[in-house]
C-alpha positions in Angstrom: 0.0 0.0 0.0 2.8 2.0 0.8 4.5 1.5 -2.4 1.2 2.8 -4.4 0.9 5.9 -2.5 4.5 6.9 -3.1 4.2 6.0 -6.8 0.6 7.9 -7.0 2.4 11.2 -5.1 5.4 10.8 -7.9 3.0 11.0 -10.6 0.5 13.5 -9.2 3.8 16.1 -8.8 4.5 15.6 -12.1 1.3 16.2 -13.4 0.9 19.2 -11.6 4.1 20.5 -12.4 3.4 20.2 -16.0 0.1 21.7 -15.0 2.1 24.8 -13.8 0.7 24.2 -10.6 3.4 24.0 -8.0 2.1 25.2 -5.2 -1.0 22.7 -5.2 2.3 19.6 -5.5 3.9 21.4 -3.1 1.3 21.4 -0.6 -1.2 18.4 -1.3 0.1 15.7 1.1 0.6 17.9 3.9 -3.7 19.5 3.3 -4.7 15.8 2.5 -3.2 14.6 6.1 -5.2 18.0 7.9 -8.2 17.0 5.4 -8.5 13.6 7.0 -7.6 14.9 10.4 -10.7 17.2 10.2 -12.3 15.0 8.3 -13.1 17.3 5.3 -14.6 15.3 2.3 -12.9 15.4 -1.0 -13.9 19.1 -2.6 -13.4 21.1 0.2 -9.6 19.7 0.3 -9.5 20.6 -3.5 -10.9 24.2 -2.6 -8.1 24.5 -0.3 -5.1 23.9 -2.6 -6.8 25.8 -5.0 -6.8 28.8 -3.2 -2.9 28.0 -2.0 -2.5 27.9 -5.5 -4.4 31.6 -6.2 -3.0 33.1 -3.5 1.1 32.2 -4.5 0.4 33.4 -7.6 -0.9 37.1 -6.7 1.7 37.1 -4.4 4.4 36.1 -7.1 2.5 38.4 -9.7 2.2 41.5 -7.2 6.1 41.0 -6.6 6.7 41.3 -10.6 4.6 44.1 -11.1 7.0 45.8 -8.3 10.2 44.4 -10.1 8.7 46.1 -13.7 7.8 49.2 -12.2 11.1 50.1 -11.2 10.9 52.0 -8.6 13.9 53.8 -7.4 13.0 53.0 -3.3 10.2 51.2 -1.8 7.3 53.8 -0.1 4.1 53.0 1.5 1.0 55.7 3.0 2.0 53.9 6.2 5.0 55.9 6.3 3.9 59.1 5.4 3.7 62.1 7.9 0.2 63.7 7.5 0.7 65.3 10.6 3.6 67.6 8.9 2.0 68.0 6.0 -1.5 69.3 6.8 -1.6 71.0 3.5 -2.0 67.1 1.8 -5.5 65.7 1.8 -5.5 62.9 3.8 -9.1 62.0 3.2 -8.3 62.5 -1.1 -5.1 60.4 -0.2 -7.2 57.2 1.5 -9.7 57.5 -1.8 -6.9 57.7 -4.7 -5.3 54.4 -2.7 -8.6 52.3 -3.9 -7.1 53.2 -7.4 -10.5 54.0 -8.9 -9.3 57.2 -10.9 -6.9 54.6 -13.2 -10.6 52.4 -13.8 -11.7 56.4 -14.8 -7.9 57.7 -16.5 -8.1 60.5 -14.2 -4.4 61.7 -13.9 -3.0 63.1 -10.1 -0.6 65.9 -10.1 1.2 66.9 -7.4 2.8 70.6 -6.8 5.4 71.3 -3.7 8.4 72.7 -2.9 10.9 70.1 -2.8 11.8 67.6 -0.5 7.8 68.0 0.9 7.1 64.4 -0.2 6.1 64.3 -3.5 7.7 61.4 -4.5 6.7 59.6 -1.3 3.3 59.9 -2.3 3.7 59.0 -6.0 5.6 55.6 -5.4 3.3 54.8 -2.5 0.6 55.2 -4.8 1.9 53.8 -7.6 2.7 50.6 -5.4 -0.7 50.3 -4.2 -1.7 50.4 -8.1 1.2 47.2 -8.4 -0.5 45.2 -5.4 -4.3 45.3 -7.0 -2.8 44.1 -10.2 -2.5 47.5 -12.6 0.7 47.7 -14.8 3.2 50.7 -13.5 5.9 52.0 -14.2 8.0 55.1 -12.6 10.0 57.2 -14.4 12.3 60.2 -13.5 11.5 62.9 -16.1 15.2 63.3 -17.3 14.8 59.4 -17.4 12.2 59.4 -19.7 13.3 62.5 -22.0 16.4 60.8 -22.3 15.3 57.3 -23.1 13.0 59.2 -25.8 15.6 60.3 -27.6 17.8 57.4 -27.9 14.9 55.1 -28.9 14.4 58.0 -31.7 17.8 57.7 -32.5 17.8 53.8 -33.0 14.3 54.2 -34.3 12.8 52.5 -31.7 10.8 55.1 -30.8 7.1 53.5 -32.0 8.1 50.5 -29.6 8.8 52.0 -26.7 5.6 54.3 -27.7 3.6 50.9 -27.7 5.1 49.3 -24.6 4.3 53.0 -22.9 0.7 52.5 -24.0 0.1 49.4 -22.8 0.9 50.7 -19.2 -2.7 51.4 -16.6 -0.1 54.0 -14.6 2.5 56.3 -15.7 5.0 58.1 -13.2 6.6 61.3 -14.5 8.6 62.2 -11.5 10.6 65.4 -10.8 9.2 67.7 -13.9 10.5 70.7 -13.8 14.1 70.3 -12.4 15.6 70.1 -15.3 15.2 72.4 -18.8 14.1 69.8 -21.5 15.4 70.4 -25.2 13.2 71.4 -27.8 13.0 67.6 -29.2 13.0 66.1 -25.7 9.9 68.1 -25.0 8.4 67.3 -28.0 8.9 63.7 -27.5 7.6 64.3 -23.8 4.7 66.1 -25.1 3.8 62.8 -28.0 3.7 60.4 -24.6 1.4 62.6 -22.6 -0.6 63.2 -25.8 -1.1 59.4 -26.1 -2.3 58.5 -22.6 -4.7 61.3 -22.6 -8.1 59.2 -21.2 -5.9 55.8 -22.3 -3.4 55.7 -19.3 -3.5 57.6 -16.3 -0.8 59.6 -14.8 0.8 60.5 -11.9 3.2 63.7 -11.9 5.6 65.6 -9.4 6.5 68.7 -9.8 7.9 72.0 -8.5 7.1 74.5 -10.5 3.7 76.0 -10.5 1.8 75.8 -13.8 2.4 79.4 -15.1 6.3 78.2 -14.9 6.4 75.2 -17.1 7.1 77.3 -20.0 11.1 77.0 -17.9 10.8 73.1 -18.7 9.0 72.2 -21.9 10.4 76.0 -23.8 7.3 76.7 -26.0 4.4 78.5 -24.5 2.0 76.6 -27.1 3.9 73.3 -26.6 3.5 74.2 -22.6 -0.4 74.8 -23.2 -1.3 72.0 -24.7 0.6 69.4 -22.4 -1.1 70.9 -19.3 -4.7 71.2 -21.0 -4.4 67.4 -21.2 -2.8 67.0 -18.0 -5.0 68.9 -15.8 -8.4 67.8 -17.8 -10.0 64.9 -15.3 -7.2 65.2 -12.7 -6.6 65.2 -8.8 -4.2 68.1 -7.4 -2.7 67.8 -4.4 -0.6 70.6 -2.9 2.5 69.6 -0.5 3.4 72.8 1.2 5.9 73.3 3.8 9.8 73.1 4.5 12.1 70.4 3.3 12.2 66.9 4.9 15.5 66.6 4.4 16.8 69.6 5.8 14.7 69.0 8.7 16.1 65.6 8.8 19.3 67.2 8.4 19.5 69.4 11.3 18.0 66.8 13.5 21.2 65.0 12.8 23.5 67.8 13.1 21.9 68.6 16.9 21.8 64.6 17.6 25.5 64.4 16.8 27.8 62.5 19.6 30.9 64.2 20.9 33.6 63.5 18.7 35.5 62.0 22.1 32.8 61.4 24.5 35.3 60.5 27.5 35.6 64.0 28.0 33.2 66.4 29.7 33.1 69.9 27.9 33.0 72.3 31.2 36.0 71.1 33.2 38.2 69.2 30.8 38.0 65.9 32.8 38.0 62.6 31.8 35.5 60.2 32.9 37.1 56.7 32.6 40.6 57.9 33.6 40.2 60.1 36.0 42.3 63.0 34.1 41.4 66.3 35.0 43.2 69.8 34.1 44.2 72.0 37.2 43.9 75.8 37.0 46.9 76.3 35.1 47.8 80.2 34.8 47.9 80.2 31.2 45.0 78.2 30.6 42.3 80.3 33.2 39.3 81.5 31.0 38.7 78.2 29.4 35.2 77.0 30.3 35.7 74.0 28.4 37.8 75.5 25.9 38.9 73.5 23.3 42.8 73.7 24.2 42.6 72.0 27.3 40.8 69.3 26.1 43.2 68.6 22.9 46.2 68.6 25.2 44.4 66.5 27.6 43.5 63.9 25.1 46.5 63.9 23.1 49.0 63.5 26.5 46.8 60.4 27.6 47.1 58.8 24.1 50.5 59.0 24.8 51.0 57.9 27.8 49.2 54.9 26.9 50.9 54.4 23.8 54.2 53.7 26.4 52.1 51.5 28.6 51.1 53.1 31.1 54.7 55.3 31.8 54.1 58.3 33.8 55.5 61.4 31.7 58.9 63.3 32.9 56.9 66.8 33.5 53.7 65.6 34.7 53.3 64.4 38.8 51.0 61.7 39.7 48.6 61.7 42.7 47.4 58.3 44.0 43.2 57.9 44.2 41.3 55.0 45.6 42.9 51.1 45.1 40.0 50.7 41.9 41.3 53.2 40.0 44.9 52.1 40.5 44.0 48.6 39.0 42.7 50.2 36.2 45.4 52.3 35.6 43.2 55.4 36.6 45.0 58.3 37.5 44.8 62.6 37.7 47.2 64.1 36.3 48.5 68.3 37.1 49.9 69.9 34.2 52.8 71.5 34.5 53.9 74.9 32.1 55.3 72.6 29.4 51.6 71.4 29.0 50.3 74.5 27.5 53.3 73.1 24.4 51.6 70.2 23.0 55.1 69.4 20.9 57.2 69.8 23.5 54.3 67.5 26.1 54.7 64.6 23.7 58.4 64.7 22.9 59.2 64.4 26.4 57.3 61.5 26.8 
């Protein structure tokens, strides 16, 4: 008996692997021996391995929509600030995520200063478009220019023109940065033309609308690409100061001292016990930076000789811990305020 189940599970695997159905061979002895265990009759435990089987391959088919989409970093609403943007609409936000304006070729344009997260917002809603099984694909708008113009070149253009149009979602990211040539912006200008109420669209930009004439040159050219643009589209407006210099400063105040051993007030140094006496050409230095430098540089050295105590420097005993640890205070005398002449003589 043994012997035909192994032979019927050989044969069954390859069947279903010819099938294209790997997850159902994958999983179908371990359901069968739940299926008997709950005692489940034979379609329900066929229900079950079909629905393994859907379910791998929306996960595997979400995963290649990301891949083909291209997407220069992964975002998500989840990590979006509302609260620092109050300008966005949240609310308009949660609605464009159902992705019901690419069922109606509505295009969303969004206008900020930069760094104000409008590229977080197109890639998280592009990759919401990815996961309920819409073609995307993200594009910088130099990126796109510039791959317009070599596939004119080769004369590929009317391919990547097809390949363009069979897209649901477009990304145009980061219009305006960056002047376009009078045949890049015609070329630009032939793709928007194209998915006009065939593909929708999702733009970034900086510049308000009266500016664009700065990107695309022509005021007619300019006209026409933002009366198909802004006909059956969402705006959304991301006002406010630059995450990444706000990020930026954060880090700058966050920032560690560069030699954390040593307090900035007194000069003295917590693990060995170093401190700097009142010395009379060092007075005024409230955690000057000369004291400290000195300080440091003289205990490097005097570890560098293991441990030797220093010709021009006297040593004062502390408790038996700190002499195990090789912890010690040191006075400077007036060859300390000469860091050359400090380390020579040791």
């Amino acid at each position: 008996m043994k012997t035909l189940e192994t032979k019927s599970l050989v044969l069954l695997r390859h069947h279903l692997k010819a099938l294209r159905l790997p997850t159902i061979g994958a999983e179908a002895e371990k359901v069968a021996v739940q299926a008997a265990a709950d005692n489940q009759d034979h379609l329900s435990y066929l229900l079950q391995l079909c629905e393994l089987e859907l379910l791998e391959r929306e996960k595997r088919a979400a995963e290649r929509r990301l891949k083909a989409a291209r997407f220069p970093t992964m975002k998500t609403l989840e990590g979006f600030d509302f609260a620092a943007r109050p300008s966005v609409n949240k609310r308009l936000v949660a609605e464009l995520a159902r992705c019901e304006y690419i069922d109606q070729r509505e295009n969303v344009l969004l206008v900020g200063n930069p760094g104000t997260g409008k590229s977080h917002l197109a890639t998280a809603l592009a990759a919401e478009a990815c996961a309920r099984g819409y073609k995307v694909r993200f594009y910088r708008a130099t990126e796109l220019v510039t791959t317009l113009i070599e596939a004119r070149d080769e004369r590929s253009f009317l391919r990547l023109k097809a390949q363009l149009a069979k897209l649901d979602l477009l990304v145009l990211d980061e219009l305006g940065y960056v002047p376009a040539s009078k045949v890049g912006a015609e070329l630009l200008f032939d793709v928007i033309s194209t998915a006009y109420e065939r593909t929708s669209m999702i733009v970034t930009t900086n510049l308000p609308f009266e500016s664009w004439t700065e990107v695309l040159g022509s005021e007619r050219l300019t006209g026409a690409t933002l009366d198909r643009l802004t006909h059956r589209c969402r705006i959304i407006e991301t006002k406010g100061a630059s995450y990444r210099l706000h990020d930026a400063k954060t880090r700058s105040r966050r920032r560690p001292n560069p030699d954390p051993t040593l307090t900035p007030t007194t000069g003295r140094d917590a693990s060995y016990g170093l401190e700097v006496r009142d010395h009379p050409r060092l007075r005024g230095h409230t955690g000057g930076t000369p004291p400290q430098l000195l300080h440091a540089r003289l205990r490097l050295a005097l570890h560098s000789r293991g441990g030797e105590q220093p010709k021009n420097l006297t040593r004062k005993t502390t408790n038996q811990a700190d002499c195990n640890q090789t912890k010690s205070a040191v006075v400077f005398h007036d060859h300390a305020l000469s860091l050359s002449t400090s380390v020579h003589s040791i």
